[in-house]
C-alpha positions as CSV (number, residue, x, y, z in Angstrom):
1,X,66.8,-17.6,175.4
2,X,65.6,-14.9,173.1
3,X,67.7,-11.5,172.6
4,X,67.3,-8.2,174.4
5,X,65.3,-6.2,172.4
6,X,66.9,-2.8,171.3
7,X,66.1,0.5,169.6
8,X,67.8,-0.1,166.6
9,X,70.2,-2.3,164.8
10,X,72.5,-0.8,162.4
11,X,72.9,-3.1,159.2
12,X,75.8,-2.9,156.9
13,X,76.4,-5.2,153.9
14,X,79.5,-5.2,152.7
15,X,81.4,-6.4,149.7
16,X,85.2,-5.9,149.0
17,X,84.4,-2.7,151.2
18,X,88.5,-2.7,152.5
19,X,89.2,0.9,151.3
20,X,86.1,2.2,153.5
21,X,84.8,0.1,155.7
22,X,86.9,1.4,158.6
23,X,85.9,4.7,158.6
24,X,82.0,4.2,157.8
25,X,82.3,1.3,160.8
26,X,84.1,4.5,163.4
27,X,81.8,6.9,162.4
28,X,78.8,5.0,162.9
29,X,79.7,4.3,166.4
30,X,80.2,7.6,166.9
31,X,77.2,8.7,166.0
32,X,75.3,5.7,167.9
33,X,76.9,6.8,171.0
34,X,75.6,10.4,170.5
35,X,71.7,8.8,170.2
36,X,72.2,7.6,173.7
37,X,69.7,4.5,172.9
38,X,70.6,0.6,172.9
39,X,71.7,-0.2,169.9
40,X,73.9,-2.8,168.1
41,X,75.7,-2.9,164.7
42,X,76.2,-5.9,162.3
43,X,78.3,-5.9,159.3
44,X,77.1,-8.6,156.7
45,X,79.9,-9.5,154.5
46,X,79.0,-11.1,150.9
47,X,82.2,-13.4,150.4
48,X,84.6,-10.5,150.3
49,X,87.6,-11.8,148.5
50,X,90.0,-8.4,149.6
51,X,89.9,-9.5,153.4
52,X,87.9,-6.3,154.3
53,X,86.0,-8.3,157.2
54,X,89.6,-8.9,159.0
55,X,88.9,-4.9,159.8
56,X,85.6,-6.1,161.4
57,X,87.4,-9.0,163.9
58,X,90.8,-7.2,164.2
59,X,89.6,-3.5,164.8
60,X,85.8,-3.3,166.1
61,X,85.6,-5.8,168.4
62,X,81.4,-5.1,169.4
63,X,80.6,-4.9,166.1
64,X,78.6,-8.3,164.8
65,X,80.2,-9.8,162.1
66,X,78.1,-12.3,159.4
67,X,79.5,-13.7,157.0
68,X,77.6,-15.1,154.0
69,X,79.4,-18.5,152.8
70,X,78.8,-17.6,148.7
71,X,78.1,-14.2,147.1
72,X,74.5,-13.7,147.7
73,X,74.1,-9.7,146.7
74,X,72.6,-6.6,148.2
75,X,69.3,-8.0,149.4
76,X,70.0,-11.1,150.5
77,X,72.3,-9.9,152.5
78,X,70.5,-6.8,154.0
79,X,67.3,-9.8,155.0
80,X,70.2,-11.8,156.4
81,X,71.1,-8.8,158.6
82,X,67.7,-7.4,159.6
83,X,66.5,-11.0,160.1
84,X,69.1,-11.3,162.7
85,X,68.9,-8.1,164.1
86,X,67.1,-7.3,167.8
87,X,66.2,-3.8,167.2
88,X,63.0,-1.9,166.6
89,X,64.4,-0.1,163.7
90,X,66.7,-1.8,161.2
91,X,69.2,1.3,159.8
92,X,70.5,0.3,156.8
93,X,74.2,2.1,155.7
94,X,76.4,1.5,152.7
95,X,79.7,0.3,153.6
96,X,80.7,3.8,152.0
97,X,79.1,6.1,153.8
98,X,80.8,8.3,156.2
99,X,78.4,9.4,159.1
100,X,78.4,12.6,160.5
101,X,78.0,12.6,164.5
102,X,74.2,13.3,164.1
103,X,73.5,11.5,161.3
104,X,71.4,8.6,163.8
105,X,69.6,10.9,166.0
106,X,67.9,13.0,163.5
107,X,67.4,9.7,161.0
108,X,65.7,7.8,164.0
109,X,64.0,10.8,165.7
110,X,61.0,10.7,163.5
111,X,60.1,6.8,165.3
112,X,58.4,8.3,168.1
113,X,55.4,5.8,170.2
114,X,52.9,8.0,168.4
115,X,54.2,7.3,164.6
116,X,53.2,3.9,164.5
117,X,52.3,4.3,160.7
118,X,55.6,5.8,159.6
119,X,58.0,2.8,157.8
120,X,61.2,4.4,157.1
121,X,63.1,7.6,156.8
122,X,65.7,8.5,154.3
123,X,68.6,10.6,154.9
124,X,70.8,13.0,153.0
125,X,74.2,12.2,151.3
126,X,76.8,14.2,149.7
127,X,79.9,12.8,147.5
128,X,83.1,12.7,149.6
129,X,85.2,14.6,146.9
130,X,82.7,17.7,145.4
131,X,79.9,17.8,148.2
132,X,77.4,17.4,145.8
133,X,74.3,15.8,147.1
134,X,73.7,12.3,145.9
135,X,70.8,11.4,147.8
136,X,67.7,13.4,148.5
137,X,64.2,13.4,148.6
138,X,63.0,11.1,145.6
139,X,59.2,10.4,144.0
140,X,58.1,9.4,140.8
141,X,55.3,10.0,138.5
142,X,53.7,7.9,135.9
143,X,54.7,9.6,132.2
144,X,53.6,7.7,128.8
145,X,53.3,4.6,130.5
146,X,56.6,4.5,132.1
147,X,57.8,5.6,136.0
148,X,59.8,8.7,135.6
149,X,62.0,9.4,138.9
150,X,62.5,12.8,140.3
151,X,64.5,14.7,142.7
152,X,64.5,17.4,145.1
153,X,66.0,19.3,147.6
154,X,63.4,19.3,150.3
155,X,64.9,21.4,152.9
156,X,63.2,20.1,155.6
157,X,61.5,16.9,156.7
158,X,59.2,16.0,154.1
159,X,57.4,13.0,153.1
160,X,58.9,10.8,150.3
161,X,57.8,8.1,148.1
162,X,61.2,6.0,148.1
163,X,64.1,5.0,150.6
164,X,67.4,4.6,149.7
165,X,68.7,1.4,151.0
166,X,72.0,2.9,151.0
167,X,71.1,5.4,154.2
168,X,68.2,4.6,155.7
169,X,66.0,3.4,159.1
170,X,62.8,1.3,158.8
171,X,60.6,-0.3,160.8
172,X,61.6,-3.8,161.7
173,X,58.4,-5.7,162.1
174,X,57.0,-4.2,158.5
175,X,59.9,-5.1,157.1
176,X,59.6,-8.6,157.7
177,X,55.9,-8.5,157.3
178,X,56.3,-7.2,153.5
179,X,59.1,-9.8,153.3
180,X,62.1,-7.5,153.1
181,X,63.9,-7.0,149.9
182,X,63.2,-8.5,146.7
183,X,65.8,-11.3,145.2
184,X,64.3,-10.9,141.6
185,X,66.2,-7.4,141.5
186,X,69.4,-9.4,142.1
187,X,71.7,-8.5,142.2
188,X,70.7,-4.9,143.2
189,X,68.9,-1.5,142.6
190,X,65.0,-0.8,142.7
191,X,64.9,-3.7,145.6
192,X,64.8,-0.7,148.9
193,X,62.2,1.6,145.8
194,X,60.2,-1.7,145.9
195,X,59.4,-2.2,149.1
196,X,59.0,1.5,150.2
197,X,56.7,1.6,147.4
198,X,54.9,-1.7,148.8
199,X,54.8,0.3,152.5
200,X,53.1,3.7,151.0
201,X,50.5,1.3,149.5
202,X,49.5,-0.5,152.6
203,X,49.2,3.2,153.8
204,X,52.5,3.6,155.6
205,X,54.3,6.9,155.3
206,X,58.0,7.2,154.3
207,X,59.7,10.6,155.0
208,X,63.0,12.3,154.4
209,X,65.2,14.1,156.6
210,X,67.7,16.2,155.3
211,X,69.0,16.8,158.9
212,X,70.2,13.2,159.0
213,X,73.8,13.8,156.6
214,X,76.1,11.4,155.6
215,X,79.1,11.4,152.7
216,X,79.4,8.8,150.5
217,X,82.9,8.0,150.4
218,X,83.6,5.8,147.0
219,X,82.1,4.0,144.0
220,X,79.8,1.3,145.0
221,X,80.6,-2.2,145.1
222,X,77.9,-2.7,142.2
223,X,80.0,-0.4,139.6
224,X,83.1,-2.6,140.7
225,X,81.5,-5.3,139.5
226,X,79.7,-4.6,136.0
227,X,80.6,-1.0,135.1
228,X,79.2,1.6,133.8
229,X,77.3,0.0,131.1
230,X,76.3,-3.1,133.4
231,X,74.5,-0.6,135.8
232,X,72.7,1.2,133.3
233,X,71.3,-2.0,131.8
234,X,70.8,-3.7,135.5
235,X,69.1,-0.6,136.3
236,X,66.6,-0.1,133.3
237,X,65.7,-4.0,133.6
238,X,65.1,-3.6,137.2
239,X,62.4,-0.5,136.3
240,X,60.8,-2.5,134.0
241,X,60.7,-5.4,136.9
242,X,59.1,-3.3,139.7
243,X,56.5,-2.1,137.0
244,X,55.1,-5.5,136.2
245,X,55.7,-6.4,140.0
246,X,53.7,-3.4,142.1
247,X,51.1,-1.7,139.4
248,X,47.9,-3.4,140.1
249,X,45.9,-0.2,138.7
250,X,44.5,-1.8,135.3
251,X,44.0,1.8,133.6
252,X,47.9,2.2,134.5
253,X,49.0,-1.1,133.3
254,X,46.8,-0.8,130.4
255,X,48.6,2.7,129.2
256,X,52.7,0.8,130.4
257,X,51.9,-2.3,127.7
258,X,50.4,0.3,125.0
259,X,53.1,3.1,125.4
260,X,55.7,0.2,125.1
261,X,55.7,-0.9,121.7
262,X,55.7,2.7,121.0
263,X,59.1,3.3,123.2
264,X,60.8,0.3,121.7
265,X,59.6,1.6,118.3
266,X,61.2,4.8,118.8
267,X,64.4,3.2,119.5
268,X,64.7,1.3,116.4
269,X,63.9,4.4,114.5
270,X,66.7,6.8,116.1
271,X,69.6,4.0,116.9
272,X,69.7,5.2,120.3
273,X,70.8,3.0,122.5
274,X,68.3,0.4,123.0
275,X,68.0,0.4,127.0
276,X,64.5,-0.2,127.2
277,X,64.2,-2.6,124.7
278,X,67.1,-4.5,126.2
279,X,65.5,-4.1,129.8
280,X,62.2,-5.3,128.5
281,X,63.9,-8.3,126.8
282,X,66.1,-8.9,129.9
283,X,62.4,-8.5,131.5
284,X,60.6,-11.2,129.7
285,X,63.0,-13.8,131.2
286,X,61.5,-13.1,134.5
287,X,58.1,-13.2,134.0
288,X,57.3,-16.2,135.4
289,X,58.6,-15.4,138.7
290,X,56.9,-11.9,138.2
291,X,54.0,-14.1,138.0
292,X,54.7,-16.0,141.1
293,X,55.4,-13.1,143.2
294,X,52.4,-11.3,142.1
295,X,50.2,-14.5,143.7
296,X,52.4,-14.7,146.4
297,X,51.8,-11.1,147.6
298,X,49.3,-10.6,150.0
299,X,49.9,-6.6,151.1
300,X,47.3,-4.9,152.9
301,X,46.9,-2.4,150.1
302,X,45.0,1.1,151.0
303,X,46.0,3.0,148.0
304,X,45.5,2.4,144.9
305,X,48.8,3.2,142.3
306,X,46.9,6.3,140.9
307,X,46.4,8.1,144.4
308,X,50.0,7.2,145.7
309,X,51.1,8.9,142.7
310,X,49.1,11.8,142.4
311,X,50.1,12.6,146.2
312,X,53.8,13.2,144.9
313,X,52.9,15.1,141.9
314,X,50.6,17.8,143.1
């Protein structure tokens, strides 16, 4: 018998999430309510070792609970969840974030019968303790053969070229279709840039919604785990990863593998750091299955790398 079909489906992975996990869970039902649509929320748990899905069972009785038998990461657990889910649009929350009561309606307003091109909608985030915002309209543009992210404080709805998987809503079915989050970036960051990227390409249109407001409560579980210094690195390889995986421009591709040397060489000469040429060796290991999921790929693509970035730059 196949499940009622809903408007959404909030998705919540969660990792040794005990300190927040209550609150984000209460305020997202709140602010569900306040939609007044059918809706259901699932928490996957990644192997939590501090018990935090006991709060799930003992406290929030309609809330789903999954729970993934090994440590699996952010993406695998996020597919697990929106694989399972029977809503529309799959709303994807840190288990950090603290929802204000109408954080849902304006994040899922935007998903009306008419916007059948629109994929996802990113909100707006603040930190907990000095209200700065953390999370805000973000593009990129192509600098010396390397993505260069930016920021800025659209103060309306305006279209952006990535989501943040941290506080999100995107379309189910295109989702699924583009295959969901990438494991290569495993265990986490530039998987939710990837695929939003992969949408704008096959001529979907990602916006952001500074209406939509959340807090982020905490570190994330990923700087529990390595770091500092672990993120950085994880982060830098992971840019260098969904370089070789989306640009299929050749005069872009062309200028990335000739700026390179260049970059590296740089490095060596100043003794600063060496995060690129550590992500590009980290890189190299993967290109094989770089290689493999290029072949693989079979996106509808409508815009070429050069007119998806010049849209965000003008």
């Amino acid at each position: 018998m196949e499940r009622e079909t809903l408007a959404f489906s909030i998705i919540v992975p969660n990792w040794n999430g005990k300190p927040y996990l209550g609150r984000c869970l209460s305020s997202l039902l709140l602010s569900a309510k306040r939609t007044g649509l059918s809706y259901e929320l699932i928490v996957v748990d990644d192997a939590s070792t501090d018990e935090s899905w006991q709060i799930v069972e003992e406290r929030f009785p309609r809330v789903r609970l999954l729970r993934n038998e090994t440590n699996s990461g952010f993406a695998a657990s996020v597919n697990r969840g929106v694989v399972a889910a029977a809503g529309e649009i799959a709303v994807l929350i840190n288990n950090d974030i603290i929802a204000k009561e109408g954080f849902l309606s304006a994040l899922l307003e935007p998903f009306r019968p008419e916007s059948g091109r629109l994929f996802g909608v990113s909100a707006r985030t603040v930190s907990w303790g000095d209200q700065q915002p953390n999370q805000i309209n973000m593009s990129a543009r192509f600098v010396r053969g390397l993505f260069e992210l930016q920021w800025r404080e659209s103060p309306q709805q305006a279209r952006t070229l990535f989501l943040q998987g941290g506080a999100c809503a995107m379309r189910r079915s295109v989702f699924l279709e583009l295959g969901g989050f990438g494991l290569l970036y495993s265990p986490g960051y530039w998987e939710d840039y990837d695929l939003a990227y992969r949408a704008a390409k096959c001529g979907y249109t990602n916006l952001y919604e500074p209406r939509s407001q959340a807090y982020h409560l905490g570190k994330s579980s990923m700087r529990q785990k390595l770091g500092h210094a672990g993120v950085t690195s994880l982060m830098a390889r992971n840019q260098m990863l969904f370089t070789w995986l989306n640009l299929t421009d050749i005069d872009l591709l062309t200028k990335h593998f000739l700026w390179l040397p260049l970059h590296i060489g740089r490095e060596f000469l100043t003794g600063s750091g060496f995060t690129l040429t550590k992500a590009f060796l980290r890189a190299l290991r993967c290109v094989p299955r770089i290689l493999g999921h290029r072949l693989r790929r079979r996106d509808p693509v409508r815009i070429s790398d050069k007119e998806l970035l010049r849209a965000f730059t003008e």
